[in-house]
N, C-alpha and C positions, 0 to 999 in steps of 0.2 A: 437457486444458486448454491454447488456445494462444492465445487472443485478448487484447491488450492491456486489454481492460475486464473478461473472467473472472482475468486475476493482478492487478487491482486490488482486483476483487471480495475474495479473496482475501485481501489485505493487510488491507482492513476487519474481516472475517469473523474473520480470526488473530491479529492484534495490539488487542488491545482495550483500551477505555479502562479507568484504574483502576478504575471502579465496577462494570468487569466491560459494558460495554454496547459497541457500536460506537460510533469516534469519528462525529461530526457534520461535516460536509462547514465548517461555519464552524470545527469547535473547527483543523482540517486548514489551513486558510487560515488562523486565528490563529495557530499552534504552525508556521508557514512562514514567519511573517513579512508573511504577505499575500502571498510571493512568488507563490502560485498563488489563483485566487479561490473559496472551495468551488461556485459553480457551474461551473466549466469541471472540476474536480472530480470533478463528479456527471457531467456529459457524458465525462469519460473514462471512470467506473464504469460508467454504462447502456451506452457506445460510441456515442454520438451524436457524441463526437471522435474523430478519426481519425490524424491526425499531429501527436501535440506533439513537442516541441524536445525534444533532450537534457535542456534545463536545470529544464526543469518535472516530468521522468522524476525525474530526481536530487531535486529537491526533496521529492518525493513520497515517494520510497525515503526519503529521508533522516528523515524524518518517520516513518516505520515502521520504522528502523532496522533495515532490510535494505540489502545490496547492489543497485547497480543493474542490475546485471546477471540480477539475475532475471527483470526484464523483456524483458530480448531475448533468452532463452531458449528455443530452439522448442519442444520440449515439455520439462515441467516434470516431473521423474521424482518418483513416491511417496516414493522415498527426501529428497529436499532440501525434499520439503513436512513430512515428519516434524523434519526439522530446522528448519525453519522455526518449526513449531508448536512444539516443544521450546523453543526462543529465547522463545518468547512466554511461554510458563508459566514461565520462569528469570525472565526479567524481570518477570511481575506476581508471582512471590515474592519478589522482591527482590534476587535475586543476582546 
């Protein structure tokens, strides 16, 4: 996995909403602030975008409370996805 819109993909897929679903490209644009819009969003997740700014990366990360730096990542090792997914099940148990 190395495409900007497959570790988006990703972040959806991993960090899920309380109810247990993926968040909604709006609930993403609410819970930012607006700072990003859930369609520009969805164009990074499908990869119909191609260069956002630093500051929309981070917004994004920030919102999946992940580092941003997983993003420019060139390849994504098994090992930091297991940790990744780990972080996600700490956090919908509550701890």
């Amino acid at each position: 996995m190395s495409s900007l819109a497959e570790k988006i993909d990703l972040l959806f897929k991993t960090f899920k909403h309380p109810d247990g679903g993926e968040y909604t490209y709006q609930e993403v644009e609410e819970g930012t602030g607006k700072a990003i819009t859930g369609a520009y969003v969805w164009k990074l997740r499908s990869g119909r975008a191609k260069n956002p700014s630093y500051k929309v990366l981070k917004v994004l990360t920030d919102f999946f409370k992940v580092p941003v730096s997983f993003l420019f990542e060139e390849e994504v090792s098994q090992e930091y996805l297991h940790y990744l997914k780990l972080a996600a099940q700490l956090r919908e148990a509550g701890v």
